[in-house]
Residue frames relative to the residue before (quaternion, step in Angstrom):
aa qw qx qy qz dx dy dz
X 1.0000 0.0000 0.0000 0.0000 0.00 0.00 0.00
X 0.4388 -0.6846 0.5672 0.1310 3.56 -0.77 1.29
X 0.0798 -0.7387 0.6631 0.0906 3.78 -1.05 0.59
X 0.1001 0.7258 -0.6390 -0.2343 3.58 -1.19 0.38
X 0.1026 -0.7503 0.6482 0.0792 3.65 -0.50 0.82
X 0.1008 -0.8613 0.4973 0.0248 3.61 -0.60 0.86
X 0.5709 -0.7702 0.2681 0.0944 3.53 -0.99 1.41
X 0.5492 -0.7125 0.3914 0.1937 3.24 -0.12 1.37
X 0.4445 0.7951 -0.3275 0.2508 3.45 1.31 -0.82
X 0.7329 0.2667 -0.0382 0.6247 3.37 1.48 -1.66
X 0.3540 0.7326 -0.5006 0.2957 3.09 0.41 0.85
X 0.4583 -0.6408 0.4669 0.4015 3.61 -1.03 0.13
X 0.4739 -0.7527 0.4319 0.1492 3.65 -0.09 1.56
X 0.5562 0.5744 -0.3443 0.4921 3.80 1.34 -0.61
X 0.8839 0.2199 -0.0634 0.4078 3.76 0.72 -0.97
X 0.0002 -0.9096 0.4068 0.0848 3.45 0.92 0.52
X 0.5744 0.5622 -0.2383 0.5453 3.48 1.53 -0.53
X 0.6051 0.3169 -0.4304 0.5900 3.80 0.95 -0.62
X 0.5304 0.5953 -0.4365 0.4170 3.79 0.41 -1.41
X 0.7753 0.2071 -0.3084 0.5108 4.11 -0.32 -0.93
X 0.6204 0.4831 -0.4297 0.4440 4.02 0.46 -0.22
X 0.5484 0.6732 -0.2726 0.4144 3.52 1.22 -0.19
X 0.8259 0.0324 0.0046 0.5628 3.16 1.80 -0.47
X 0.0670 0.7260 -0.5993 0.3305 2.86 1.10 1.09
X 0.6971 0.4241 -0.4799 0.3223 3.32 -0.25 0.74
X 0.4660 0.7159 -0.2494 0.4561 3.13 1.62 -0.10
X 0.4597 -0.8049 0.1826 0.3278 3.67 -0.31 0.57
X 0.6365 0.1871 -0.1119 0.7398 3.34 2.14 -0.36
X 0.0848 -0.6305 0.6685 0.3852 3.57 -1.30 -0.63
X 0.3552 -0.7295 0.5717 0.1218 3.14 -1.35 1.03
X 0.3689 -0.7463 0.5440 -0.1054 3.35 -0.53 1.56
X 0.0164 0.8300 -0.5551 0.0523 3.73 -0.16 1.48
X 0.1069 -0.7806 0.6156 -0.0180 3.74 -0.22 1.40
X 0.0830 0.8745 -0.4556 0.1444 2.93 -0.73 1.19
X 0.1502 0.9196 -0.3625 0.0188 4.06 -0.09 1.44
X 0.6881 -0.6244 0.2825 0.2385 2.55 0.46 2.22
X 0.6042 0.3615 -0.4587 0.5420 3.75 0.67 1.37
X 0.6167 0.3050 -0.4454 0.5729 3.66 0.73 0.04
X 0.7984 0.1065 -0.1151 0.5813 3.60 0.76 -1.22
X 0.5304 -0.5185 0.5900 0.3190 3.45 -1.27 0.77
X 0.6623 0.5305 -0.3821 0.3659 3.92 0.33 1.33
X 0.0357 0.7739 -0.5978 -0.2060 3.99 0.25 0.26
X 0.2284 -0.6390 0.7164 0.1621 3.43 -1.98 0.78
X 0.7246 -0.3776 0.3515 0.4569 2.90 -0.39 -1.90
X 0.3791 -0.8196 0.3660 0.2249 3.43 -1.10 0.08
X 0.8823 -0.2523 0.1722 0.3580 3.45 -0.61 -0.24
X 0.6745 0.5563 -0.1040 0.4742 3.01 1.55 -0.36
X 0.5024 0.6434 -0.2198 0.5342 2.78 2.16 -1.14
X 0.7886 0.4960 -0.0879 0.3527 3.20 1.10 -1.55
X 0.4300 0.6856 -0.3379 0.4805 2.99 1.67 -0.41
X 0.7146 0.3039 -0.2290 0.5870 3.78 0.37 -1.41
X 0.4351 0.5811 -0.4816 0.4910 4.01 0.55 -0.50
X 0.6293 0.5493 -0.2515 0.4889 3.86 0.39 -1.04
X 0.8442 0.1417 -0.2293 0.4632 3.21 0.10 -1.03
X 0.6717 0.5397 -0.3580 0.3597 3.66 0.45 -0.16
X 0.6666 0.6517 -0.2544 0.2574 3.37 1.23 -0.48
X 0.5809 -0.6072 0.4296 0.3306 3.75 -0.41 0.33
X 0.7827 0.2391 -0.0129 0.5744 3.44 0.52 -1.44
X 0.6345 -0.4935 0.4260 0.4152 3.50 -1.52 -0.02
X 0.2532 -0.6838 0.5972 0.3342 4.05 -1.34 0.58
X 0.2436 -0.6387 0.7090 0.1734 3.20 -1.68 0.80
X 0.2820 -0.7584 0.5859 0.0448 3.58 -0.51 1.24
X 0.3392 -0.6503 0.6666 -0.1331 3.39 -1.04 1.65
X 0.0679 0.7302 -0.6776 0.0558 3.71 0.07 1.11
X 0.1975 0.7267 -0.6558 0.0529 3.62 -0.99 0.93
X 0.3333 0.7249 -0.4771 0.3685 3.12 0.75 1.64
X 0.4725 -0.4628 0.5960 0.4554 3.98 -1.09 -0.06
X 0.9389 0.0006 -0.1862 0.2894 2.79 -2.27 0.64
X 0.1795 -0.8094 0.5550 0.0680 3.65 0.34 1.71
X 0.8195 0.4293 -0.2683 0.2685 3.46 0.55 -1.34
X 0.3715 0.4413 -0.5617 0.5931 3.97 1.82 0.91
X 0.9916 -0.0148 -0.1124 0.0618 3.35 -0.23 -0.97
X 0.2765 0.8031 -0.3994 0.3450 2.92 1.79 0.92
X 0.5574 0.6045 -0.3675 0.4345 3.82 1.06 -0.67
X 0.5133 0.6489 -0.3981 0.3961 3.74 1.40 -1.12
X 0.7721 0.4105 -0.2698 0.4033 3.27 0.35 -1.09
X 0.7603 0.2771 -0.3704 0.4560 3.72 0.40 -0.33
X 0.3774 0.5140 -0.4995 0.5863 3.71 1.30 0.64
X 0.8465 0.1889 -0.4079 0.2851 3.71 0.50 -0.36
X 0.8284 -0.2907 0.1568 0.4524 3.27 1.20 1.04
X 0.6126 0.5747 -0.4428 0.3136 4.27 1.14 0.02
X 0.7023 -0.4102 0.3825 0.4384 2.93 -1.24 1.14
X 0.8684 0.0546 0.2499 0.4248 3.38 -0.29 -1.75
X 0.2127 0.8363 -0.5009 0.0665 3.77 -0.57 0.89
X 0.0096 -0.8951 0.4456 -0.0071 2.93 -0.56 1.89
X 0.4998 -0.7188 0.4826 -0.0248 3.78 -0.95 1.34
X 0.4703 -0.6811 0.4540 0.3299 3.74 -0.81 1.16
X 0.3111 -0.7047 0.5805 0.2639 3.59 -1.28 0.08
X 0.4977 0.5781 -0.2841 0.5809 3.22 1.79 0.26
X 0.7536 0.2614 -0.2890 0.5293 3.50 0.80 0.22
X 0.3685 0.5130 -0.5456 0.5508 3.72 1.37 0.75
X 0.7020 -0.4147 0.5035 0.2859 2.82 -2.34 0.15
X 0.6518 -0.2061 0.3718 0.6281 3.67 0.67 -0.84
X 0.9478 -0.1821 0.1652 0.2033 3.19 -1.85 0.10
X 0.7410 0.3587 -0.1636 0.5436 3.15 0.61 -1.97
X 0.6606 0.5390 -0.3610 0.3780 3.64 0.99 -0.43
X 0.5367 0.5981 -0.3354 0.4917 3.53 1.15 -0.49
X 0.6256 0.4328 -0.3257 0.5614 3.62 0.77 -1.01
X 0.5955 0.5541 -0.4930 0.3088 3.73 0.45 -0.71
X 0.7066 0.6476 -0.1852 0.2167 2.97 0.53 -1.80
X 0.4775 0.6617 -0.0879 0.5713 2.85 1.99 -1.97
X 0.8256 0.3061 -0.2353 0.4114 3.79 0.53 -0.23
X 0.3210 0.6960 -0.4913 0.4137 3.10 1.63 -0.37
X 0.7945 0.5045 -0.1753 0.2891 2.94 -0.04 -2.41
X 0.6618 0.5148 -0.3345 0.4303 3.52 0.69 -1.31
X 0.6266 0.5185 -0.3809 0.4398 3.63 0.88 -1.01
X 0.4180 0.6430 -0.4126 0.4915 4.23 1.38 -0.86
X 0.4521 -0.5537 0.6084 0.3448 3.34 0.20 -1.49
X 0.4231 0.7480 -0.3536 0.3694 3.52 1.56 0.25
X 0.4761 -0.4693 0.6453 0.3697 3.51 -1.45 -0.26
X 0.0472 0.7172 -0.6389 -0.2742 3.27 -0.74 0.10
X 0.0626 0.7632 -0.6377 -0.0828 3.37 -1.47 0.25
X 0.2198 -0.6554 0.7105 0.1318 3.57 -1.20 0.73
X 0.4479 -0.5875 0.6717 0.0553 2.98 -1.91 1.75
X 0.1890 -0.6856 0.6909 0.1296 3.92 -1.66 0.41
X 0.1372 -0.7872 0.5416 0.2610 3.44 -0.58 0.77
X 0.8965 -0.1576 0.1828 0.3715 3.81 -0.77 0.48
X 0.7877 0.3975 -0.1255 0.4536 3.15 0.62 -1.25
X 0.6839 0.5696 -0.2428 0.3859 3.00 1.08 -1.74
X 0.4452 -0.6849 0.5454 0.1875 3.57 -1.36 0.77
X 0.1915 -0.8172 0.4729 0.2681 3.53 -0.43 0.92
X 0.1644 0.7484 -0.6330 0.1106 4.10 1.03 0.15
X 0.7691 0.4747 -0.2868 0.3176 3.64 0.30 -1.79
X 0.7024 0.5647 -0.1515 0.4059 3.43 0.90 -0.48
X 0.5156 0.6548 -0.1750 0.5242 3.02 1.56 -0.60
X 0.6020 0.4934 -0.1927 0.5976 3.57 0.84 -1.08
X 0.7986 0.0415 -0.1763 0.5740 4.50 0.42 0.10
X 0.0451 0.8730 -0.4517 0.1784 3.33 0.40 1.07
X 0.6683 0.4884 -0.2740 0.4897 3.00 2.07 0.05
X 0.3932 0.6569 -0.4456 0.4641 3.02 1.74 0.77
X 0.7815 0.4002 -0.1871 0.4406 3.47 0.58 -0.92
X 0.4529 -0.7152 0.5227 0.1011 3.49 -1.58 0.47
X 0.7593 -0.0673 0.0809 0.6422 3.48 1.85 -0.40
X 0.1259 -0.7978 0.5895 0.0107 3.73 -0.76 0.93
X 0.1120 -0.7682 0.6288 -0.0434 3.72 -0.83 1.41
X 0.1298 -0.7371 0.6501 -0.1312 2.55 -1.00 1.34
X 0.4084 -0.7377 0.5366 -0.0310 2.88 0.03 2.29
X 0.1375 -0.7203 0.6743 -0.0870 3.55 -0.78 1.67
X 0.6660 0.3266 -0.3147 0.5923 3.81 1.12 0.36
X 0.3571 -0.6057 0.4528 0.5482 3.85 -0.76 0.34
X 0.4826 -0.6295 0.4663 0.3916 3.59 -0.79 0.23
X 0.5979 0.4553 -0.5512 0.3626 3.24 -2.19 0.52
X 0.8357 0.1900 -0.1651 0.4880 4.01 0.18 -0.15
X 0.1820 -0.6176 0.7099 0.2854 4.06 -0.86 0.50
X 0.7592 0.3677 -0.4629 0.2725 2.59 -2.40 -0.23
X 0.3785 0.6532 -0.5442 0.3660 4.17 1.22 0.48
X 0.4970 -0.6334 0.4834 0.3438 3.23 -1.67 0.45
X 0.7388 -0.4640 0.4160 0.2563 2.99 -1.23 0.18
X 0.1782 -0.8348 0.4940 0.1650 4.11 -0.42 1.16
X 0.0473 0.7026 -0.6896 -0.1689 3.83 0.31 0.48
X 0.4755 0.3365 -0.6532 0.4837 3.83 -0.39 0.62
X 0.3705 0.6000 -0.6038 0.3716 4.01 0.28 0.70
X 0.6522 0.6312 -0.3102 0.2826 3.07 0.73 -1.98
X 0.6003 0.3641 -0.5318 0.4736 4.10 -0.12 -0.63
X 0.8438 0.3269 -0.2790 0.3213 3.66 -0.36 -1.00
X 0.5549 0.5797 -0.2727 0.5307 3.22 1.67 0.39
X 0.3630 0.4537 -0.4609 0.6708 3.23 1.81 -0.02
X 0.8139 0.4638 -0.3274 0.1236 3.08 -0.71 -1.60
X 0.6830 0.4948 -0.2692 0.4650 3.40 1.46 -0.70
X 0.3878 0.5838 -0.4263 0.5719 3.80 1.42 -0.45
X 0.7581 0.3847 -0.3823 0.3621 3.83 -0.36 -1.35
X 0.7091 0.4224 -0.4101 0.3880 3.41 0.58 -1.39
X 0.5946 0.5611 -0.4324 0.3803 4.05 0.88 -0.60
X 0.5394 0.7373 -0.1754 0.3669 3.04 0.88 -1.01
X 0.6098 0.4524 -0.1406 0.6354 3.29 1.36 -1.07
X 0.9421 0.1731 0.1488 0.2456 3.60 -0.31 0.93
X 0.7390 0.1169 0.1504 0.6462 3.35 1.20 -1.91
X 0.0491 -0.8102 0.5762 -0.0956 3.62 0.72 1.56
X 0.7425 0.6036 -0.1914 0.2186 3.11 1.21 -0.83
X 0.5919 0.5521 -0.2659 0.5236 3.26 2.06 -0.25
X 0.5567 -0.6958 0.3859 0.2390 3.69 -1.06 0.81
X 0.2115 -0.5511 0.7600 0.2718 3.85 -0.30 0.60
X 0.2763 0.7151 -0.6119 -0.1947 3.32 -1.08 0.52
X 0.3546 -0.7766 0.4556 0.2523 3.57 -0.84 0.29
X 0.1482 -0.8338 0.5316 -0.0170 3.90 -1.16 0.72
X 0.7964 0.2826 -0.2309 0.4823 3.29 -0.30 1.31
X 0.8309 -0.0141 -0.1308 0.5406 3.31 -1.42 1.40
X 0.3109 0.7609 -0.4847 0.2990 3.83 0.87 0.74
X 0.0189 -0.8667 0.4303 -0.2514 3.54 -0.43 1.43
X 0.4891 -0.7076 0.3846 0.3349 3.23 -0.71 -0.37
X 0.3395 0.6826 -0.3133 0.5663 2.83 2.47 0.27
X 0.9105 0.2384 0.0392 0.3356 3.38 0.93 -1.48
X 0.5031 0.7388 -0.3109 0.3230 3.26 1.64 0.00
X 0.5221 0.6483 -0.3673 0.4150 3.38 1.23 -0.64
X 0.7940 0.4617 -0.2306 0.3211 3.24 0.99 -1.62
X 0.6086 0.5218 -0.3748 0.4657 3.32 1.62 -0.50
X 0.5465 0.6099 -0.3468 0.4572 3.80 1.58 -0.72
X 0.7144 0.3319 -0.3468 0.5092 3.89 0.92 -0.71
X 0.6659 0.3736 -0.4279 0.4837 3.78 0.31 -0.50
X 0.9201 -0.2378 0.0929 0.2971 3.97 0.14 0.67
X 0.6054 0.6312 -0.2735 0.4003 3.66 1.57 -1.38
X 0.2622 -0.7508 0.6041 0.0510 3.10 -1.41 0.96
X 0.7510 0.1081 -0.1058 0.6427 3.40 0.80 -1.00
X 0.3208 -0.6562 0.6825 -0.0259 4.05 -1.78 1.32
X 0.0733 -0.4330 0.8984 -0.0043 3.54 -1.28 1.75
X 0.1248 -0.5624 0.8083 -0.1216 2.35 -2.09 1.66
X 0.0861 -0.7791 0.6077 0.1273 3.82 -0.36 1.00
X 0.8858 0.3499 -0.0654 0.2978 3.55 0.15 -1.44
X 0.5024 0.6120 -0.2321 0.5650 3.02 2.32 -0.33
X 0.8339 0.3113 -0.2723 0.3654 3.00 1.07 -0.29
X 0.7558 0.3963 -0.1205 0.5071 3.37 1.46 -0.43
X 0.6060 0.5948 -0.3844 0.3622 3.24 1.19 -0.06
X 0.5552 0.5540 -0.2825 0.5523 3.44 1.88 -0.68
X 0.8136 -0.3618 0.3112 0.3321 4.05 -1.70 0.31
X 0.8266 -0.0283 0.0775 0.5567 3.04 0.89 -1.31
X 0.2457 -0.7241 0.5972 0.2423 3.80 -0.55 1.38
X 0.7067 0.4266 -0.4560 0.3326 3.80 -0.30 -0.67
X 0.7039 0.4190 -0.4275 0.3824 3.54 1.49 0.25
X 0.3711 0.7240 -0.3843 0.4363 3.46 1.82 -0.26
X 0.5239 0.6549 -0.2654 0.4756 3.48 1.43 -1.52
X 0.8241 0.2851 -0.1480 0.4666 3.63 -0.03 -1.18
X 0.5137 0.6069 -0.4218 0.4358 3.46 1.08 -0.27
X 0.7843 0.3262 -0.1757 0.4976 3.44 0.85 -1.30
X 0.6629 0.5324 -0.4085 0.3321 3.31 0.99 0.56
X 0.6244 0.4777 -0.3128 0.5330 2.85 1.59 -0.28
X 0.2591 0.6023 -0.5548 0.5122 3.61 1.49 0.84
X 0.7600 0.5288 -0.2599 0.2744 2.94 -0.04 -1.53
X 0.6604 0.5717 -0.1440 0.4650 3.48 1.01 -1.52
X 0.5590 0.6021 -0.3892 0.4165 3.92 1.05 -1.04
């Protein structure tokens, strides 16, 4: 099953309530919190997301790209997201990443943990029954409207196979430069679930952008 959870990022920041009713067909909204110390970018915080929660149509998939996940990543699935997923680049190491990953689940959250580019997913790979969804960030993170890295794809295989093995149940998801130019390729090398920011809001109508890229997906 294919997910497209699209990114609040390009939205019109004046209307967050029309903006998520805008795509309520979509299967999550993806929610990018951002405090300009992990990434050179500020969004919003917890509060934002709080009323975001209640006003929204669809479930929020929470995008933590923030230092020190394992204070304030639990907040968010205490305030109710579907799914909240956290850098492994702003833990301490491993055993902390799994912590965090349990916080949330204990919330009632998904938990997922995001790789930026560089980062090697081997260590992670090895407790895969901690987590609820791996992103694999095909843009460096902290800015929409980036192009697309298909030099993602190998480490986007590698993380499909190891899921594949066992853990059908966790999302490959992918995050950046996602299109109808580019979804297929992230859909054949392994991805299951597509943030789409600028594909989906920069155009007239997002709940068509939505069906457009699904019927990518479907071809």
């Amino acid at each position: 099953m294919f997910r497209i959870n699209p990114s609040i990022l390009s939205c019109d920041f004046a209307n967050f309530e029309h903006a998520l009713h805008q795509i309520s067909s979509a299967d999550m909204a993806h929610v990018d919190v951002m405090d300009n110390h992990f990434v050179p970018n500020l969004t919003f915080g917890l509060p934002v997301v709080r009323r975001l929660q209640e006003v929204s149509p669809i479930p929020l998939d929470v995008h933590l790209m923030i230092d020190d996940p394992l204070r304030w990543a639990p907040g968010y699935a205490q305030a109710g997201c579907a799914s909240v997923t956290f850098h492994v680049e702003a833990a301490s190491g491993r055993d902390e990443v799994v912590q965090v990953a349990r916080a949330l689940r204990s919330h009632g959250a998904r938990a997922g943990i995001a790789l930026k580019p560089a980062t090697d997913p081997e260590p992670y790979l090895e407790c895969l029954d901690e987590f609820d969804q791996i992103l694999v960030m095909t843009v460096e993170p902290g800015f929409g409207g980036q192009s697309f890295m298909a030099d993602m794809m190998p480490k986007l295989r590698r993380v499909s196979a190891a899921v594949a093995h066992g853990h059908e149940d966790i999302s490959v998801q992918v995050d950046g430069g996602i299109s109808t130019a580019t979804i297929c390729e992230a859909r054949d090398n392994g991805a299951n679930c597509f943030v789409a920011g600028s594909a989906v809001y920069n155009g007239a109508d997002p709940a068509r952008a939505i069906s457009e890229l699904r019927q990518q997906l479907a071809g």
